[in-house]
C-alpha positions in Angstrom: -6.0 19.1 -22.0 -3.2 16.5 -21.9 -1.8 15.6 -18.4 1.6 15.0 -19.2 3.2 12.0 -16.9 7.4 13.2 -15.9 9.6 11.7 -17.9 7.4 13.4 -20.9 7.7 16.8 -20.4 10.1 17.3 -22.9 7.4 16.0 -24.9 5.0 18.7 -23.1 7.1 21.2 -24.1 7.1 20.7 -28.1 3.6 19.7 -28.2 2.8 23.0 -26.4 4.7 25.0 -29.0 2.9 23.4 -31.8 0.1 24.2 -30.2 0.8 28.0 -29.8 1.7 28.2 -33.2 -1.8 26.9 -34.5 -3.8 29.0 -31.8 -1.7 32.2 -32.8 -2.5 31.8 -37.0 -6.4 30.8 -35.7 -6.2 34.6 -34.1 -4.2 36.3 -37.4 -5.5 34.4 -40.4 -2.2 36.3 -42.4 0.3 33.9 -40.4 1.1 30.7 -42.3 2.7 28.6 -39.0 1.6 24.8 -40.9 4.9 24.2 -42.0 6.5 24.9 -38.6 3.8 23.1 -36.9 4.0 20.0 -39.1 7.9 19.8 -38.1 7.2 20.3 -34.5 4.9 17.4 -34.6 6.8 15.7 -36.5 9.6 16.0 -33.7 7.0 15.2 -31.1 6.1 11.9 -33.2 9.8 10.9 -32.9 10.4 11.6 -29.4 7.1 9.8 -28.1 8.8 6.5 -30.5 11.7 6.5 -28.1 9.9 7.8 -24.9 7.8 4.9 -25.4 9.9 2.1 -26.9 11.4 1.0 -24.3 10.0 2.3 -20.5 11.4 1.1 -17.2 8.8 -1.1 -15.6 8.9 2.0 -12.8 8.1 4.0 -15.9 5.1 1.5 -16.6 3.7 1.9 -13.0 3.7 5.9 -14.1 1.6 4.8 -17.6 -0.9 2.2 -15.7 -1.9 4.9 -13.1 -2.1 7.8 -15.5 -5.3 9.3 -14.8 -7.2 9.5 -18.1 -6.4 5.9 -18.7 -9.6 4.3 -19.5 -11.5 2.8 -16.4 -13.6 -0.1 -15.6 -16.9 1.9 -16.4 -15.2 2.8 -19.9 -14.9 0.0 -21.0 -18.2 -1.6 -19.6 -19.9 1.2 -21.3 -17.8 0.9 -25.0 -18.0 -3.2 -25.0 -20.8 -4.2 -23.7 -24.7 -3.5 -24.0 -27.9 -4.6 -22.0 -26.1 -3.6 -18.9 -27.5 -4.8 -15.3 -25.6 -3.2 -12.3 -26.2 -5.1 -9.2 -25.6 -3.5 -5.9 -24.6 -5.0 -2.1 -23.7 -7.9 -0.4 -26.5 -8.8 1.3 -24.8 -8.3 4.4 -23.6 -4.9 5.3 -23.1 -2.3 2.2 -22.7 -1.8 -1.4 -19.1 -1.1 -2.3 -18.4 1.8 -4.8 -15.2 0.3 -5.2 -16.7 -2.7 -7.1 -19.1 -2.1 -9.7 -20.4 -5.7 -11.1 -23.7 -7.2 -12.7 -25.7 -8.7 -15.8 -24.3 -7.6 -19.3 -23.9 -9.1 -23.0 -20.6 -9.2 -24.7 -21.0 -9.7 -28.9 -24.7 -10.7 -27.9 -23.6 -13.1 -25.5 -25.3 -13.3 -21.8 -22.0 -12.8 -19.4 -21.3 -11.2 -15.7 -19.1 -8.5 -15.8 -17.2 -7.5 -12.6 -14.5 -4.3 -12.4 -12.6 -2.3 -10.0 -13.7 1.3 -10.9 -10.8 4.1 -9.6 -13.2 7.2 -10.6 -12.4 9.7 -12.9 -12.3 13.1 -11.0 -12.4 14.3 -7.0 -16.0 13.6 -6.6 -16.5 10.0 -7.9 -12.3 8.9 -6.9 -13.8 9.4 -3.4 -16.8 8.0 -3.9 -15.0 4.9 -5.4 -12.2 4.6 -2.7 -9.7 4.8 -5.3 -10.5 1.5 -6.1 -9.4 -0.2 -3.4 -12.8 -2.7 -2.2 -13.8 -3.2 1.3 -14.5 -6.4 2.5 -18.2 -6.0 1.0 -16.4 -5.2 -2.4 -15.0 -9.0 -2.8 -18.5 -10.5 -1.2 -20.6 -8.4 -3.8 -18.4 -10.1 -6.5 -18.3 -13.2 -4.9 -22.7 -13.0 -5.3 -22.0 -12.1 -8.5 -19.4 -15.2 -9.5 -22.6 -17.6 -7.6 -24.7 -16.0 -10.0 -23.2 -16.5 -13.0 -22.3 -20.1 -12.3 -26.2 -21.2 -11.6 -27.1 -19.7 -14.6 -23.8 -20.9 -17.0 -23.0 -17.4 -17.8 -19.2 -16.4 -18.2 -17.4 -14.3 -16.2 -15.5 -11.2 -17.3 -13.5 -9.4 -15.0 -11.4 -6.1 -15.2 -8.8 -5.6 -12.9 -7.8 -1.5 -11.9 -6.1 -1.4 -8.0 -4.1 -0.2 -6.2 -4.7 -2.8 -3.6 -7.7 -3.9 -1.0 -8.4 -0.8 1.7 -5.9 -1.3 4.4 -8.3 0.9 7.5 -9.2 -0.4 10.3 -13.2 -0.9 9.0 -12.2 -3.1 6.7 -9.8 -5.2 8.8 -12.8 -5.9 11.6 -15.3 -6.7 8.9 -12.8 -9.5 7.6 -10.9 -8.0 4.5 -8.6 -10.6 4.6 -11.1 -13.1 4.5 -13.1 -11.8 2.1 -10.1 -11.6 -0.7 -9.6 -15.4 0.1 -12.9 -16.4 -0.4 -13.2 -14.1 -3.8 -10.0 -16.0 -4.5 -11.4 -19.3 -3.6 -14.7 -18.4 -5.4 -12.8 -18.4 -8.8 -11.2 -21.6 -8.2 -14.6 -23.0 -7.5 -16.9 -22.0 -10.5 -17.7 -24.4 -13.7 -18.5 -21.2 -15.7 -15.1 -19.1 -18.5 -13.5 -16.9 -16.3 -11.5 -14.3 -18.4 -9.6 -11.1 -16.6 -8.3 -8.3 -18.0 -5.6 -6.0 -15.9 -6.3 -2.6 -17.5 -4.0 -0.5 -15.2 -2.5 -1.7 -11.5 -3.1 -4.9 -10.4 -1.9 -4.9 -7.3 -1.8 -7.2 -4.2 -4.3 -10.1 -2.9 -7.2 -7.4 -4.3 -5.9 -8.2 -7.7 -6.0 -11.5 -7.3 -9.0 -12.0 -6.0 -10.7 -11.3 -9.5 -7.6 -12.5 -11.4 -7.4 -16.1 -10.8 -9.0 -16.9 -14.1 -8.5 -19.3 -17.1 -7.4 -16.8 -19.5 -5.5 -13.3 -18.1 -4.2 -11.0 -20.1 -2.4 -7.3 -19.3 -2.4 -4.3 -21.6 1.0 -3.4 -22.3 1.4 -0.8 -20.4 -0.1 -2.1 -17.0 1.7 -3.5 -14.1 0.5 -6.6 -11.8 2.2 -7.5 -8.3 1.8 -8.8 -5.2 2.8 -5.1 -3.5 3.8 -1.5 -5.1 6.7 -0.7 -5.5 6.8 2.7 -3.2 5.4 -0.1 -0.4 8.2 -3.1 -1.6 11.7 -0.3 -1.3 9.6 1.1 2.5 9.5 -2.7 3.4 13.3 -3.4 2.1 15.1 -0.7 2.3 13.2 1.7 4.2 12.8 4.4 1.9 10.4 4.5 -0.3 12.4 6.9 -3.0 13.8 3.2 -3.6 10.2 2.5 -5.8 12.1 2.4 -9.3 15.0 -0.4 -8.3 12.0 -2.5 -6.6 9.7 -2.0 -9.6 12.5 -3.6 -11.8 12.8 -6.4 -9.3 9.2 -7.0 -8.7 9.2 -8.1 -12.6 5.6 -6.6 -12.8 5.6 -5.7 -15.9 3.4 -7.4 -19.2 6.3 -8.0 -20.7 7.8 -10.5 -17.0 4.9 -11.4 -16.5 4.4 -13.1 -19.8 7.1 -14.8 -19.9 7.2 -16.4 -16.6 3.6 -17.8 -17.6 1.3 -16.3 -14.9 -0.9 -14.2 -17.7 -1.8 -15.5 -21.0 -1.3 -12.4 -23.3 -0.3 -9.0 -23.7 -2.3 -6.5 -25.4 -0.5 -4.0 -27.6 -1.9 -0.4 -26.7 -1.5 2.6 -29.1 1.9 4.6 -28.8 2.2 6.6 -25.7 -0.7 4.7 -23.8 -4.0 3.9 -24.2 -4.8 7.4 -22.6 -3.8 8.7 -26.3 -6.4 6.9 -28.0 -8.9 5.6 -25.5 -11.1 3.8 -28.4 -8.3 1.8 -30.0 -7.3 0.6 -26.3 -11.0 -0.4 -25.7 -11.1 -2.2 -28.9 -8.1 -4.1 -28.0 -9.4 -5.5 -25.1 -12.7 -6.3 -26.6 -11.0 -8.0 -29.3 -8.7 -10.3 -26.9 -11.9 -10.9 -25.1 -13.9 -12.0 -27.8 -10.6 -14.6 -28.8 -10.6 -15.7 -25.1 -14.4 -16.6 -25.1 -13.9 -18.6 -28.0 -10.7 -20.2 -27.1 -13.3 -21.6 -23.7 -16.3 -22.4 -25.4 -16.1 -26.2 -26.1 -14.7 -27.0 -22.5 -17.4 -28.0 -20.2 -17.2 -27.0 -16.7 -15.4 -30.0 -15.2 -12.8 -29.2 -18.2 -12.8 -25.1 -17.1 -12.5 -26.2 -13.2 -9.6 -28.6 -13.9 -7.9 -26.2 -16.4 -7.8 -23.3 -13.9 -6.6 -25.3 -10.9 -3.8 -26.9 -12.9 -3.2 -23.8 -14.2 -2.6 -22.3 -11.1 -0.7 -25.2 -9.5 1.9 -24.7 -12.1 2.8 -21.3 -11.6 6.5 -20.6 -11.0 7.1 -23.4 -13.1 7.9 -21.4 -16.6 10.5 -18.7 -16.9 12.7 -19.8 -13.7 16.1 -19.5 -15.5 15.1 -15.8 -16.6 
């Protein structure tokens, strides 16, 4: 069953009629409905070209949350094989929120480190949404350690809303723990490629975004807040979400173009929801070009690279 986003219920609507038609001539094999059913689709085809053409960036927050977008765990399972979860932070808990460990990509050795949201009641709760605790960035930040002793890269896939904002996390250092993830990437002599697959939002983004090559599916959205919290913050109403999610430029499309990601991965028309495989591929395609792209840089080369590459943010795109 399709779960159909707001602005596409028109789409619903014809899509649903096309459907009636086919399950009425499956229940009266005498009914010829193809014809009528071809044209509705046909109509459905057109209207998802223009739905999709050109969205509003608050339109785009709407497509990166949709909730049968693939998730971190899809695409973990799809890409790569010979996978090695690791659990904990040797210090307090494991983090459902962060799922993380040995993998190869393409037959190469990597660590692979995602936010997973969850897919229905049971495991959204179990995974927080996919906003980490504090234990969340130190299990990745174990992970990151591990992967530079032993020269293996580091592939990251960013899905959040944000780090958990309760009042656990705050006394066990969440703050703290985001700079040190964020610290941690800056530090390593290993590829760090990153992949924002749906939100990417606030210092929990960053912390497993500051990598040498970033890229955003097309439809995903990266910021430093949401939009609903940005129009509570500066204008006190949070029905403000779509004039602040056209300010926060947080869109592929901005974000490209000012130069803080790398690339922006096409996903199929109407979102990678609609065809899950050809999104994954996508991504494992760009990831495979990104690996190669690193692999004759040494790890003073990959250090330098990132930091510079950080330093000169805000740099590119200023007169946009």
């Amino acid at each position: 069953m399709t779960n159909y986003l707001d602005f596409e219920k028109p789409l619903a609507e014809i899509e649903g009629k096309a459907e009636e038609l086919r399950a009425m001539a499956r229940q009266n094999e005498d009914m010829d409905v193809e014809d009528e059913a071809a044209a509705l689709d046909r109509k459905a085809g057109e209207m998802l070209q223009d739905l999709y053409g050109n969205l509003t960036a608050w339109r785009k927050c709407q497509v990166a949350r949709h909730p049968d977008r693939p998730h971190c765990i899809d695409y973990i399972n799809a890409l790569f094989t010979d996978y090695t979860p690791l659990a904990g932070d040797r210090n307090f808990a494991d983090d459902h929120a962060v799922m993380g460990g040995l993998a190869r990509f393409n037959d190469q050795p990597v660590v692979v480190i995602g936010q997973e949201k969850g897919s229905d009641t049971k495991s959204r709760i179990e995974r927080n949404f996919g906003m980490a605790r504090p234990e969340g960035y130190r299990k990745a930040i174990r992970l990151m350690e591990m992967a530079d002793k032993f020269g293996l890269p580091i592939i990251t896939l960013v899905d959040t809303p944000g780090a958990y904002p309760g009042k656990g996390a705050e006394e066990r250092g969440q703050s703290e723990a985001i700079a040190r993830s964020t610290e941690k990437c800056l530090q390593v002599k290993v590829p760090v490629i990153s992949i924002i697959i749906g939100e990417g939002g606030s210092g929990g983004a960053v912390a497993f975004a500051t990598a040498n090559k970033l890229a955003m599916l097309e439809h995903s959205v990266y910021s430093v807040i949401t939009p609903e919290g940005c129009a509570s913050i500066l204008w006190k109403n949070a029905e403000k979400m779509r004039e602040a999610a056209e300010a926060l430029r947080l869109t592929a499309g901005d974000l490209l173009q000012l130069g803080v990601v790398d690339r922006s991965i096409t996903e199929p028309l109407g979102g990678a929801h609609r065809d899950r495989d050809a999104a994954i591929a996508a991504v494992g395609s760009t990831i495979a070009d990104m690996l190669k792209d690193l692999g004759d840089l040494d790890g003073d080369a990959l250090l330098k690279a990132r930091r510079e590459k950080f330093l000169e943010l805000g740099s590119k795109g200023l007169a946009a």
